[in-house]
TILOPA-782444 format. One record per residue (C-alpha): residue in one letter; x negated, y negated, z. Coordinates in pm, whole numbers, plus 32768, in hexadecimal, padded with zeros to 4 digits. Example, Ala and Ser with C-alpha at 12.3 -4.5 7.8 and 13.67 -1.06 7.14 Angstrom:
   res     c1     c2     c3
     A   7B32   81C2   830C
     S   7AA9   806A   82CA
***
This chain:
   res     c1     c2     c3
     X   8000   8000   8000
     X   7F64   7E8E   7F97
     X   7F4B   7D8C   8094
     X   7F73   7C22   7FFB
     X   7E69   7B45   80DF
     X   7EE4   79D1   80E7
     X   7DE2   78DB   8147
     X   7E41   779F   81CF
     X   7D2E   76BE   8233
     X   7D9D   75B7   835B
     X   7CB3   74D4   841F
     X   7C95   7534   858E
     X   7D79   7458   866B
     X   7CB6   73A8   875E
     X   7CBA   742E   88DC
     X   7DFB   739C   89B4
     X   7DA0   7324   8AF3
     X   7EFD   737B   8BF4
     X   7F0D   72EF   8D36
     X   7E56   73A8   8DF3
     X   7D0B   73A5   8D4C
     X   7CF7   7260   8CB0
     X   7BFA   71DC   8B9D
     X   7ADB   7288   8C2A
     X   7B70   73D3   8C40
     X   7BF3   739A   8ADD
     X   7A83   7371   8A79
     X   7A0F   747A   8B2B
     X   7B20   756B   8A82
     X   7ABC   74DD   8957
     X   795C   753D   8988
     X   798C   769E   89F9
     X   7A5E   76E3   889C
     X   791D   765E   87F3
     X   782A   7726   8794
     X   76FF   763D   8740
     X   7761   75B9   88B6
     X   7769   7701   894C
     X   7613   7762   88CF
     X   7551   75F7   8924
     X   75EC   760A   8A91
     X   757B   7781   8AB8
     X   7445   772E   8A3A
     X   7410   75EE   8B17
     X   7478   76C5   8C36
     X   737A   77CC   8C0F
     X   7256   76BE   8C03
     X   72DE   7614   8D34
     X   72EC   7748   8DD2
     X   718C   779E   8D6B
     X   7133   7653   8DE4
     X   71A7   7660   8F41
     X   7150   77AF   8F74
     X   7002   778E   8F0D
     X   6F4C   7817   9047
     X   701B   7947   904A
     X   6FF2   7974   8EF7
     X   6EA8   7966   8E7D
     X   6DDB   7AA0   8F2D
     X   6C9A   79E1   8F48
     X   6BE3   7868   8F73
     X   6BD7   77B1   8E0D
     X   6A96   771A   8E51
     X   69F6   784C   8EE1
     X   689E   78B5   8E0D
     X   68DF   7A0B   8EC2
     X   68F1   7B0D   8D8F
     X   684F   7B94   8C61
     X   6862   7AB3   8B4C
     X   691C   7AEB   8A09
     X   69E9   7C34   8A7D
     X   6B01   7CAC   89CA
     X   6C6F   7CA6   8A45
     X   6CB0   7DD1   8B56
     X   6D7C   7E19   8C81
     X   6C91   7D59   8D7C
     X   6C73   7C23   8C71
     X   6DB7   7C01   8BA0
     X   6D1C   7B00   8A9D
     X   6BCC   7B68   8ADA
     X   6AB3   7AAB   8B69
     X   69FA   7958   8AD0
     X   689D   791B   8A6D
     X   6857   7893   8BD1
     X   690E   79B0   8C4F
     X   6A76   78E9   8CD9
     X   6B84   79E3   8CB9
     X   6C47   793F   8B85
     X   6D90   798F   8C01
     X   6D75   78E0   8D48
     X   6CD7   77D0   8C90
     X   6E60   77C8   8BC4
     X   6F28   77E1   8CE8
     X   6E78   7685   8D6D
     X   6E74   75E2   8C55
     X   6FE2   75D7   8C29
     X   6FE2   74FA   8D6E
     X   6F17   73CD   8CAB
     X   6FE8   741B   8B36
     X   70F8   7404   8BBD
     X   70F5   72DE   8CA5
     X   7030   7224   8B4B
     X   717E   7249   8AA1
     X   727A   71E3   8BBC
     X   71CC   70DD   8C38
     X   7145   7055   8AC9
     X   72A5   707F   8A47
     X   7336   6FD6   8B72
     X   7286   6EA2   8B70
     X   7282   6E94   8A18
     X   73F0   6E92   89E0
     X   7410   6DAB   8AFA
     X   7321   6CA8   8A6C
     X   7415   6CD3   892F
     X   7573   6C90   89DE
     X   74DE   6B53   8A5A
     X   7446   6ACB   8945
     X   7558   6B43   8857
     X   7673   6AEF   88DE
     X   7620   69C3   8978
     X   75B6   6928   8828
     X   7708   69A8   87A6
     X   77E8   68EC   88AE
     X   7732   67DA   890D
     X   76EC   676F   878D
     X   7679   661A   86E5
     X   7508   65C8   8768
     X   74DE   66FA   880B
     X   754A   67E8   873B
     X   7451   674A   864C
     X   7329   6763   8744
     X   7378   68DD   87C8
     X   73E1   6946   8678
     X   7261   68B5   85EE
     X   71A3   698C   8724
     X   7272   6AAE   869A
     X   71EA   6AAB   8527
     X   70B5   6A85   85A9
     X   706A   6BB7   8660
     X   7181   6C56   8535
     X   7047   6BD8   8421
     X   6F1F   6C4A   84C5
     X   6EA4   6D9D   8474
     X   6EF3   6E64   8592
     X   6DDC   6F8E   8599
     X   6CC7   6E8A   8588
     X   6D50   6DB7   865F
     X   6D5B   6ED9   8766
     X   6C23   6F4F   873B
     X   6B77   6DE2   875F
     X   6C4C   6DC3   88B3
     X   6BCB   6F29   8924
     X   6A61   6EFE   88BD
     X   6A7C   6D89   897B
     X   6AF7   6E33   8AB6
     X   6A53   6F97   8AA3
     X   6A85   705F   8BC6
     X   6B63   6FA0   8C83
     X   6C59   70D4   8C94
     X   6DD0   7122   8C9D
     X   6DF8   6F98   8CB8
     X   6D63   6F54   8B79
     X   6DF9   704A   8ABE
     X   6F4A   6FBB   8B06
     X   6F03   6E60   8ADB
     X   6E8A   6E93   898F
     X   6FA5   6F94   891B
     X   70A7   6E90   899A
     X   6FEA   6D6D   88F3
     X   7012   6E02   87BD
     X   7178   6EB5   87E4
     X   726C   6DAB   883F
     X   728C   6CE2   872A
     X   7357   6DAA   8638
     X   743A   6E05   8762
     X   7475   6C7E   877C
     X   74C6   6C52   8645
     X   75A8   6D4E   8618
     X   7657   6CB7   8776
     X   7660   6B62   86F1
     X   7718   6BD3   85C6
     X   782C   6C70   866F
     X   7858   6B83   8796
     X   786B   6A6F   8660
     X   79B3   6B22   85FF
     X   7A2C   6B24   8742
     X   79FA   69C8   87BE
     X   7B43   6919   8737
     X   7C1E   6A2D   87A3
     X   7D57   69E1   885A
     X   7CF6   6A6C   89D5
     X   7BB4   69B5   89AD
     X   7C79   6846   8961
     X   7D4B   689B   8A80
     X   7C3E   68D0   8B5C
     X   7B90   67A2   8B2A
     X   7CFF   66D5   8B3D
     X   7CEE   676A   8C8C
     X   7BAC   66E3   8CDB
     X   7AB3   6813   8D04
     X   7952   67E1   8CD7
     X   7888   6842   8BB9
     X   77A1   694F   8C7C
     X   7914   69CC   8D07
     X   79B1   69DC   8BAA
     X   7858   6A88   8B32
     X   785B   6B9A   8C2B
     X   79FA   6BFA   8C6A
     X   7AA8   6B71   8B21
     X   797F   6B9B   8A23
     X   7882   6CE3   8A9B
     X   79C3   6DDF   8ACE
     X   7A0A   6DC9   8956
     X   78C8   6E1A   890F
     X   78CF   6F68   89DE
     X   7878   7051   88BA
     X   7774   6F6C   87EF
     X   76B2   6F27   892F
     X   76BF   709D   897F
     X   7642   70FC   8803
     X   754B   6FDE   8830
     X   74B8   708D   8983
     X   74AB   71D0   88E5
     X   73F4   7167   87AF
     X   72E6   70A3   8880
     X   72BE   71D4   8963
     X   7274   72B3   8858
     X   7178   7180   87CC
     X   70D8   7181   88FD
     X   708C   7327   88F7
     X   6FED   731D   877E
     X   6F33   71BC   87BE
     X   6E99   7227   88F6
     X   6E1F   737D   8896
     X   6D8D   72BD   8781
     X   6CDF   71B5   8821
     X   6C69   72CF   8943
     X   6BF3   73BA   881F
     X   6AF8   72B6   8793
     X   6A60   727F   88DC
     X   6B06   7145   893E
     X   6BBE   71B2   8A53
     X   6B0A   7207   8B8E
     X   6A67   7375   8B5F
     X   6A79   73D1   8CDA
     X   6BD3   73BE   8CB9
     X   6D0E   74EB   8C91
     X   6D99   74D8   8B5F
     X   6DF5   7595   8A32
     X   6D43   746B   898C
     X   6C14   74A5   8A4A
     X   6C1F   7608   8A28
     X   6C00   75E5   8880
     X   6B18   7501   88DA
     X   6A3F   75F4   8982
     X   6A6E   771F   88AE
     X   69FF   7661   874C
     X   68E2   75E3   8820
     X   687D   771C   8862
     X   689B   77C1   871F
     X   69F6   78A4   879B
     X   6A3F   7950   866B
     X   68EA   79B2   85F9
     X   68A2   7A0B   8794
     X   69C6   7B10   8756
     X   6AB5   7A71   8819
     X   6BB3   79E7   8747
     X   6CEC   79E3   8879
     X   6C30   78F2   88E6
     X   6C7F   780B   87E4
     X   6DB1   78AE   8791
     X   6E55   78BC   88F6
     X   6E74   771F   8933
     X   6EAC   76EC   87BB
     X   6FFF   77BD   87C8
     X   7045   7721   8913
     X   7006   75A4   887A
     X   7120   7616   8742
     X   7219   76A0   882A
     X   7219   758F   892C
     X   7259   74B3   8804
     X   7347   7589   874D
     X   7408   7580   8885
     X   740E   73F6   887F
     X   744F   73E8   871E
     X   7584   74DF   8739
     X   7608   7436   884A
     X   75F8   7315   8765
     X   76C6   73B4   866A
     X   77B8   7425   8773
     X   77DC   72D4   87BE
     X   7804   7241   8671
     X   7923   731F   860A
     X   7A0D   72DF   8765
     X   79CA   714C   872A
     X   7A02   7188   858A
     X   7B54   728C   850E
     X   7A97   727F   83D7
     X   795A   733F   8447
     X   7A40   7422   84D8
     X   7A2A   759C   8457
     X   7B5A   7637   83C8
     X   7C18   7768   842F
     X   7C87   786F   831C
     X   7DE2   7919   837B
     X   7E41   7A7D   82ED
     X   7FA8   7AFF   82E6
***
């Protein structure tokens, strides 16, 4: 007997919030029933797990020179041992502490420097606009890589600090821009006149009227400069600009292609923070995605029904 398939492609219907659970739980359903979401939070999960758990975690000292160098993976050593003789995975476990504080912290400030700078120029207009909206093409023209690496070499060694000054120096920019843009289309809506006819302050319209519309671009915005923050600081770390004493999965590339890691025969060593670097940002990034779709119907994946 034939079965006639009809396929009817709809657009998802975005999440309800009821009563109970209110916008955040609506988000939050909407996030479990996405699979791009499910994966970045499960990821993000395991790496804060790993992070806070690091003592119980990694078996031995990163920094102990207490093995034979350049041994294989076993039961004793999972990733095997370094030239220097540091078990490699313990080395991993710690290093996800430093990675992964880079890319909060980086993306954090970043974003915040953004919101301020963005929207500000946006609402407040006329001379100011001009003047914020100048300091933003200027950081948007100047190459970013060298401009990173001339801020590293300039302050070599100077640490976790460093890093994130110069990964938020050259990250927020494109985030303010994008903010301005949007906060331009909202600044002669309706609740906005009525809040000034009531008399509220600028920095009070800003932060209650203005910043709650921008929920999902500010969110996309953090995500983006998070997952910045993870490939620019491996980078930076990787060419020696970073501080070399340092846990990192930056400092841990740096290390191994120092030390000649693939023709040592000891390729996980390379290998194991390079996989760790792309998943920690493919988590970002899908997030990102997730993101884009809830605040956009258009991203939004369709469902095929069968009768």
């Amino acid at each position: 007997m034939a079965v006639r398939v009809v396929t009817d492609v709809t657009p998802m219907e975005p999440p309800r919030a009821s009563s109970g659970t209110g916008v955040l739980g609506a988000v939050g359903l909407a996030l479990l029933r996405n699979r791009k979401a499910l994966f970045g939070v499960a990821m993000l999960v395991l790496f804060a797990s790993v992070a806070l758990l690091a003592p119980v975690i990694a078996p031995y000292d990163p920094h102990a020179l207490q093995f034979d160098p350049i041994l294989g993976p076993s039961a004793r050593h999972l990733l095997g041992t370094t030239s220097f003789g540091q078990d490699i995975f313990s080395q991993l476990v710690w290093s996800t502490r430093q990675s992964l504080v880079l890319a909060l912290v980086a993306g954090l400030v970043a974003t915040l420097i953004s919101v301020i700078v963005g929207v500000s120029a946006a609402y407040l207009g006329g001379l100011s606009d001009h003047l914020l909206n100048l300091f933003t093409d200027v950081f948007l023209v100047i190459p970013t890589l060298p401009l990173m690496i001339v801020v590293a070499a300039y302050a070599r060694g100077g640490g976790v600090a460093v890093l994130i000054a110069v990964i938020v120096i050259t990250g927020w920019s494109y985030g303010a821009r994008q903010l301005r843009s949007q906060a331009l289309s909202l600044r002669n809506r309706e609740f906005l006149e009525a809040a000034r006819v009531r008399g509220e302050r600028s920095a009070y319209i800003i932060v209650f009227e203005v910043l709650p519309n921008m929920t999902s671009l500010i969110v996309a915005i953090f995500l983006g400069a998070a997952l910045y923050s993870v490939l620019a600081a491996a980078g930076l770390q990787f060419i020696g600009l970073g501080d070399p004493n340092d846990l990192s999965w930056g400092t841990m590339l740096y290390w191994a292609q120092a030390n000649g890691a693939l023709l040592a025969g000891s390729p996980l060593w390379v290998l194991a923070p390079g996989i760790c670097i792309a998943l920690l940002g493919a988590a970002f990034a899908l997030l990102n995605y997730a993101f884009d779709e809830l605040s956009n119907p258009a991203l939004r994946p369709v469902r095929r029904k069968k009768a």
